[in-house]
NUTORGU-813668 format. One record per residue (C-alpha): z, x, y. Coordinates in steps of 0.05 Angstrom, whole numbers, padded with zeros to 5 digits, always signed. Last residue first. Layout:
# NUTORGU-813668
ZXY...
This chain:
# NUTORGU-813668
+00019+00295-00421+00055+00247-00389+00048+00177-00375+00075+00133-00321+00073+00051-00323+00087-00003-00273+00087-00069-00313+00127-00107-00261+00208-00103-00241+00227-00034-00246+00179+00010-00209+00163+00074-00226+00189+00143-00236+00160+00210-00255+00181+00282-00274+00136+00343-00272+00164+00408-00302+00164+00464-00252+00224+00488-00269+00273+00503-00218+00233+00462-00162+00222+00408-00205+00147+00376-00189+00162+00307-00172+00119+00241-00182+00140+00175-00154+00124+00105-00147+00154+00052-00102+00148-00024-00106+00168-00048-00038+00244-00086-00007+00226-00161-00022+00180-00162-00077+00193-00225-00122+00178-00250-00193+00210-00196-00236+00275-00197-00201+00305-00174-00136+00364-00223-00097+00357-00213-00031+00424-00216+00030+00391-00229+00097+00441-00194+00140+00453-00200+00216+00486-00126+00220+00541-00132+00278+00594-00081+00242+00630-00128+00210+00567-00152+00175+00557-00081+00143+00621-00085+00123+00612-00155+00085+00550-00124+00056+00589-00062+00021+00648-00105-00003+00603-00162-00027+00558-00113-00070+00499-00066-00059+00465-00098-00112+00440-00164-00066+00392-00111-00034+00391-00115+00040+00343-00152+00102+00372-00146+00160+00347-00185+00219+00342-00161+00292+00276-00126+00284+00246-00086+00229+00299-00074+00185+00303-00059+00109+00354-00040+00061+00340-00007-00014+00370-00020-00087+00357+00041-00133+00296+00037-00177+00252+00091-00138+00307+00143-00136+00335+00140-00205+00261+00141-00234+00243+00204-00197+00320+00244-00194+00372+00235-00151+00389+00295-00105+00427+00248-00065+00398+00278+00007+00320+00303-00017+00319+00254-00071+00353+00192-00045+00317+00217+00018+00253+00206-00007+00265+00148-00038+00283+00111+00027+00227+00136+00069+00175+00118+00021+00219+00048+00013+00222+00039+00094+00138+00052+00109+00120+00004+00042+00175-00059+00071+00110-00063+00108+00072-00091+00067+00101-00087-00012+00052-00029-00047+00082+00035-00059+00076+00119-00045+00101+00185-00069+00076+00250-00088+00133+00300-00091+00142+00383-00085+00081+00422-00091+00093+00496-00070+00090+00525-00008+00158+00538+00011+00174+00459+00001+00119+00400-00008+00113+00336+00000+00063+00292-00013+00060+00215+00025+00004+00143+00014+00036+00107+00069-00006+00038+00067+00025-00007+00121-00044-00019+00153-00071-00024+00231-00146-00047+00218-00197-00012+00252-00232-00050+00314-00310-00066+00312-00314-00133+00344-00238-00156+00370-00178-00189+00341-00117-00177+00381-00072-00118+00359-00047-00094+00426-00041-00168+00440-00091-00195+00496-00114-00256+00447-00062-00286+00404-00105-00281+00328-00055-00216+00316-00098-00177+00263-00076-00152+00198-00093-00219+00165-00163-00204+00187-00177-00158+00132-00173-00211+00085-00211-00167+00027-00257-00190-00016-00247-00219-00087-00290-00174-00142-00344-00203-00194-00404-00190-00158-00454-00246-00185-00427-00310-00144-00378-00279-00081-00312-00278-00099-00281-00316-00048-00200-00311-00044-00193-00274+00024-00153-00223-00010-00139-00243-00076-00063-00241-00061-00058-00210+00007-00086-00152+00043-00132-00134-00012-00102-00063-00031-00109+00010-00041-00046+00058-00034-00063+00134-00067-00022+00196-00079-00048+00259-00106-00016+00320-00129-00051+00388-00152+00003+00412-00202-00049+00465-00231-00044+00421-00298-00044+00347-00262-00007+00304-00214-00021+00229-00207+00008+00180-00157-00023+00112-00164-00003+00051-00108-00024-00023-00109-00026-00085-00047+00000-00147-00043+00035-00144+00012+00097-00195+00021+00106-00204+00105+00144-00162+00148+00160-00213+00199+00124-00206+00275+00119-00169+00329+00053-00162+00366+00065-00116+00434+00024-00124+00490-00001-00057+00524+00023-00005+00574-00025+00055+00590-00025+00125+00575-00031+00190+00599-00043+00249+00538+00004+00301+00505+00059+00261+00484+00136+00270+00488+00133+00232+00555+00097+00175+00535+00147+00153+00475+00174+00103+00512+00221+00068+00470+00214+00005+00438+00277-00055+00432+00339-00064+00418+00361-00132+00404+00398-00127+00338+00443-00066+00363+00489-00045+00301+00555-00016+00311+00603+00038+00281+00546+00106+00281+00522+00071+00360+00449+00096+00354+00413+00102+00426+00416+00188+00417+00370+00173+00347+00313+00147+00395+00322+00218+00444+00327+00255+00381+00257+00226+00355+00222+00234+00422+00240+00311+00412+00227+00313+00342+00147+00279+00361+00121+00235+00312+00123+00178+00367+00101+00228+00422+00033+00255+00390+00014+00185+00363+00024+00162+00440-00037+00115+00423-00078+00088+00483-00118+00025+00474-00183+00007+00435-00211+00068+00409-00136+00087+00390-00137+00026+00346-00060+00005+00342+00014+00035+00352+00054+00027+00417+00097-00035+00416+00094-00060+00348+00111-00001+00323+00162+00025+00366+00205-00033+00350+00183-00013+00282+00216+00059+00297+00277+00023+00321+00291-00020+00272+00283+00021+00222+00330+00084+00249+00393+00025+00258+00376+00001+00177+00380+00075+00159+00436+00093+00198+00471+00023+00181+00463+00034+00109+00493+00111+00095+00550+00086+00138+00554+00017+00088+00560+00062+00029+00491+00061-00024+00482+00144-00018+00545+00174+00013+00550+00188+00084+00565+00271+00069+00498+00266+00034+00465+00220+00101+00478+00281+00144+00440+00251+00210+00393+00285+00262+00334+00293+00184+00343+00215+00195+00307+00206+00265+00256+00245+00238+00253+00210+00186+00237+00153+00210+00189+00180+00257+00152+00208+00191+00150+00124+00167+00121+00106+00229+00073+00136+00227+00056+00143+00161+00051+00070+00154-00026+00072+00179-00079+00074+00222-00082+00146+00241-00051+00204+00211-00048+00196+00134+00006+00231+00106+00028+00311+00084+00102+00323+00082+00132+00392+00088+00200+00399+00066+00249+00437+00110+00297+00375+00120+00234+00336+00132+00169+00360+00151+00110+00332+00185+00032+00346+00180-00017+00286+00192-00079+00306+00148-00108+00372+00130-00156+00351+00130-00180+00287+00159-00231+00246+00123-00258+00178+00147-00303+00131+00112-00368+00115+00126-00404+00045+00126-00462+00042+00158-00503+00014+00093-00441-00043+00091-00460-00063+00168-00534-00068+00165-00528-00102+00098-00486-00159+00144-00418-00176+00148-00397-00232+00190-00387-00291+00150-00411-00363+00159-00426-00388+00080-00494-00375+00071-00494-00317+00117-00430-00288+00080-00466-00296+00010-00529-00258+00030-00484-00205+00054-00455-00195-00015-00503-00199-00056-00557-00153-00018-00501-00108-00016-00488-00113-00090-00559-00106-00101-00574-00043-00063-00529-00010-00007-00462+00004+00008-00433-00012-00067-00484+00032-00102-00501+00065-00044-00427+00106-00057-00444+00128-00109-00510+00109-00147-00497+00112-00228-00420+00091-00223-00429+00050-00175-00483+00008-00197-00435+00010-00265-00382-00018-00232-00420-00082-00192-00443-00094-00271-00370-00090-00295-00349-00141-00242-00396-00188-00263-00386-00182-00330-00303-00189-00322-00277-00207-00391-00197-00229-00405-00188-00239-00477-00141-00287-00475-00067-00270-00517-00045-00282-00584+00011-00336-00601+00076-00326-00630+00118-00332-00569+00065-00332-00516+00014-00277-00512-00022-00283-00439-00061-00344-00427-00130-00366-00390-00108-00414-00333-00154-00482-00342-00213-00496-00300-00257-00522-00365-00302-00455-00367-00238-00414-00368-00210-00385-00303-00212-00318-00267-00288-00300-00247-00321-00375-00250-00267-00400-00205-00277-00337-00157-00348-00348-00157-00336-00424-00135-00296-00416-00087-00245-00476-00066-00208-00461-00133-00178-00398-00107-00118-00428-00066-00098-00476-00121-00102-00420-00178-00056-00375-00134+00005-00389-00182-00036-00380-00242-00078-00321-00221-00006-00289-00205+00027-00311-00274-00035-00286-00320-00035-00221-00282+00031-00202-00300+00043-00239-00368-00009-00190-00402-00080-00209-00412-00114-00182-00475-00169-00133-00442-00241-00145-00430-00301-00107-00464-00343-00112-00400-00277-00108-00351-00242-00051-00386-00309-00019-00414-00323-00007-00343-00250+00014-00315-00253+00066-00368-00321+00092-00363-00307+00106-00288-00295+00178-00295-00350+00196-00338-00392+00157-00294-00367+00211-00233-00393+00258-00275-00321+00303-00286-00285+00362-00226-00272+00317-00177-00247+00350-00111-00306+00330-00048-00349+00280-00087-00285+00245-00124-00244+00237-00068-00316+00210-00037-00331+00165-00086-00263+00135-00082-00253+00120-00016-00330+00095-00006-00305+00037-00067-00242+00019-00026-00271+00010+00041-00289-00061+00038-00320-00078+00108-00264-00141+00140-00264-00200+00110-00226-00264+00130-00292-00305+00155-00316-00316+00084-00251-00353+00059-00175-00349+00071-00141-00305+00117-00170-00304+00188-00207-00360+00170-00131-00410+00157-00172-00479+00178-00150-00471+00250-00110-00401+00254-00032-00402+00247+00012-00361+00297+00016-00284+00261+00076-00293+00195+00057-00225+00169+00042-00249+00095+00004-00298+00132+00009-00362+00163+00051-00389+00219+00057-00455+00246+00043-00499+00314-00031-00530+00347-00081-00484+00308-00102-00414+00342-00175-00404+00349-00204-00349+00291-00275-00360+00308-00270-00353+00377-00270-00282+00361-00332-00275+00340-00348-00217+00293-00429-00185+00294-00386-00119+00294-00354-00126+00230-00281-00110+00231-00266-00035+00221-00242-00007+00153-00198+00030+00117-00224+00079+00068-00188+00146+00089-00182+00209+00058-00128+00251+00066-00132+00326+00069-00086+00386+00035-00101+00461+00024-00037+00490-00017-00100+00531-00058-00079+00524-00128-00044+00460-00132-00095+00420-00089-00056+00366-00038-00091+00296-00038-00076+00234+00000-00118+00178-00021-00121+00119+00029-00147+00045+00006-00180-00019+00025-00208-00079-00016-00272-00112-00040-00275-00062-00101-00204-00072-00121-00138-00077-00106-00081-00133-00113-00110-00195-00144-00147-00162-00189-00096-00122-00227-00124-00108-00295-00203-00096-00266-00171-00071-00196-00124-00018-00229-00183+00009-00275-00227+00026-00208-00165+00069-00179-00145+00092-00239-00210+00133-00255-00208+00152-00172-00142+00175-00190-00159+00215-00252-00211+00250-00226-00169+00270-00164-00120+00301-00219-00159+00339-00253-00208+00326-00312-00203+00363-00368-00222+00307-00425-00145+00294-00440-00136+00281-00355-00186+00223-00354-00157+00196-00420-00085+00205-00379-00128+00161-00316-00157+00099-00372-00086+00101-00405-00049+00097-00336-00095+00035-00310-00081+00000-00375-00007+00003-00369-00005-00033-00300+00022-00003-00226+00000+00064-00232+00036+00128-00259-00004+00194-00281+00025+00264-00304-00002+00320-00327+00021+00387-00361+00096+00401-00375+00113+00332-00380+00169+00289-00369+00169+00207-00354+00242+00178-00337+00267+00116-00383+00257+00044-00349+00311+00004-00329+00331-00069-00324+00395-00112-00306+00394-00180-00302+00472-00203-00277+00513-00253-00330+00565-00285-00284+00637-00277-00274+00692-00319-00255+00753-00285-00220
């Protein structure tokens, strides 16, 4: 039989008896471990990774984007997430966003908008929530000056960086999208509109500088959160939407609060206590997956065989059925949260799975009667699940207090507009948003974006047990769920966990890991799967981009994995 070369890549498992930190790029780990070196804990060294990772990684995260920290303290148990999601601007018209005649658009595939402003340009943003996120983690657990702890992501954009191949391919490919702005032009290309290079063969690599961006960072760093909220980067920033027909106002960024629940939406798994974000987000979803799971013995299945594959792809279709369906702003319609997460609800959605046959076209459930409140029926949005270009940092530190953090733009550059002076690309918030009016997530004045970000901790018999988390849309919700059951089921450890091959389903498609082989796909196609076989490689991001951090049970030694196929980096200490 012929044969083919196949890429194969690996990256070696991080130990440490003291501290660990992964992110997404190198240069966001160094600036968190420095963090850690000067006695700062582990909160510290996320919010220090969470600036850093949207200086190296702008087109994913930063200052004009959104973001969740979940946090569980080592020495006390107590646990609380913190959300900095936003609403969109109240001033908003939705006639703004009027469907165009045929197409999609999107990394969710929603019916295309005339001239693309619910994705591209002023009109696309929703409050940034990222910066407030931060500052508060760090007001309520950080232990260092909070311009101690952004030092790192300053000198990174004031002294610049040598560009890597990572960023220097993404600004590259998105270079005709951003060129219509010209604060964005002026913030990632040279002076003649040329790509600035990484190291090529024998040649050095750009110094890549971001003034602008370092100045909005140090009014941070010596105001909190009015430094972003208030002051000249508001003033900035809402005197470029008026110029240029956006909705956000200084009256809007100074009300800006973000949202903090402790202890946080409380599940278990299999005896393991997880700890999520409870409203707005993948966590949802992604505890009602496993929920569904915990009914099935997925170590007898086998990890990677088609049984093991069908459960998982048959739970994920049904709990983004139920997505779609039920989940949304709960000021805006009634959320059965209580019923979705509910074990009972989840053993009446796990009774509907035939173990030798898939059902493509089932749909939601009604989760009603496992909740505590009435409710009333609304429109579901259903669509594809879309790239995500988003970032995730998991970081545990010397009294194993774990913390686990998803911040993104919504898609690449956000919005694309940099607004002259700031530095930063704003968020598309609006992407989130069905623009079909009467759908459960229509566009509306003053509703919160629904997100994929599942930042997750677990923990077992009171001690710390995982942080885990990745960017990739909504393929986020399956991967969390995926590595933590090739730990908790395969007992695979960190790196083994987050690099093996994953399936997804969110309606009656498919999607699986070309690495499963012919033999394991072709059964899965016997049994009524409509497959979409995907090849991963450096350039794509079809099933998520996990991260992990685990606290050994026997040991307590820290071990950490990260993703494969991108500059994802852990360091111990």
């Amino acid at each position: 039989m012929p044969q083919r070369s196949l890429l194969t890549l690996t990256k070696s498992e991080v130990e440490s008896d003291g501290a660990i930190v992964a992110t997404m790029h190198p240069r966001a780990s160094e600036v968190a471990a420095e963090i850690l070196r000067r006695g700062g804990n582990a909160v510290d060294a996320a919010v220090a990774a969470g600036f850093a990772i949207g200086v190296v990684e702008p087109f994913n995260s930063g200052l004009g984007g959104i973001a969740q920290l979940v946090v569980r303290e080592g020495k006390t148990g107590a646990t609380a997430a913190i959300d900095g999601t936003s609403t969109l601007p109240r001033t908003l018209d939705p006639a703004a966003y009027r469907l165009a005649a045929g197409g999609t658009a999107g990394m969710y595939g929603w019916p295309a908008v005339e001239g693309d402003a619910n994705n591209t340009g002023y009109r696309a943003a929703a409050v940034p929530g990222t910066p407030g996120c931060l500052v508060e983690a760090h007001r309520r657990f950080g232990r260092l000056p909070l311009d101690e702890v952004m030092a790192g992501a300053i000198g990174l954009a004031e002294d610049g960086f040598d560009l890597d191949w990572y960023p220097a391919l993404i600004i590259a490919a998105q270079q005709q999208r951003l060129w219509a702005y010209p604060g964005t032009r002026a913030a990632y290309y040279r002076g003649d509109g040329s790509c600035h290079v990484p190291a090529l063969f024998t040649a050095s690599a750009d110094r890549f500088i971001q003034r602008d961006l370092a100045a909005s960072l140090r009014r941070i760093a010596a105001e909190g959160h009015d430094g972003f909220y208030r002051g000249a980067t508001a003033r900035l920033l809402a005197e470029g939407m008026r110029e240029n027909g956006g909705f956000i106002d200084e009256d809007e960024l100074a009300a800006y609060r973000v949202r903090v629940w402790e202890p946080g939406l409380i599940g278990s798994y299999r005896g393991y206590e997880t700890i999520q974000a409870p409203q707005n987000t993948g966590a949802p979803t992604a505890l009602q997956a496993l929920r569904i799971l915990e009914g099935f013995d997925l170590g007898a299945a086998g990890w990677g065989t088609a049984r093991a594959l069908h459960l998982l792809a048959e739970t994920f279709r049904r709990v983004f059925q139920d997505r779609f369906a039920h989940l949304a702003d709960p000021a805006f319609a009634s959320v059965p949260l209580t019923g979705l997460v509910c074990p009972g609800y989840a053993e009446r959605r796990r009774a509907d799975i035939d173990p030798e046959r898939a059902t493509p076209t089932v749909g939601p459930g009604d989760p009603w009667p496992f909740d505590i409140g009435p409710g009333v029926a609304v429109p579901s949005s259903r669509q594809g699940g879309g790239e995500g270009n988003t970032t995730h940092i998991v970081v545990a530190d010397r009294d194993r207090t774990l913390v686990s953090l998803t911040s993104t733009l919504g898609g690449f550059f956000g919005s694309a507009v940099v607004v002259p002076g700031l530095g930063f690309p704003l968020n598309n918030g609006l992407t989130w948003f069905d623009p079909r009016p009467g759908t459960v997530n229509a566009i509306a004045p003053g509703k919160r974006i629904l997100w994929a970000g599942t930042p997750t901790i677990l923990a077992r018999d009171g001690r710390p047990f995982l942080a885990v988390g990745a960017p990739g849309a909504r393929r986020i919700m399956s991967a969390v769920v995926q590595v933590v059951a090739n730990i908790i089921d395969h007992g695979m450890g960190p790196q083994e966990a987050v690099s093996r091959p994953r399936v997804h389903c969110e309606g009656p498609d498919t999607v699986i890991d070309s690495r499963f082989g012919e033999e394991t796909i072709a059964r899965l196609r016997e049994m009524g799967h409509r497959l979409y076989v995907k090849v991963e490689d450096l350039g794509t991001s079809n099933f998520a981009r996990p991260l992990a951090i685990l606290v050994d049970p026997a040991t307590g030694r820290l071990r950490a994995g990260v993703h494969v196929y991108n500059p994802a980096t852990a360091i111990g200490l």
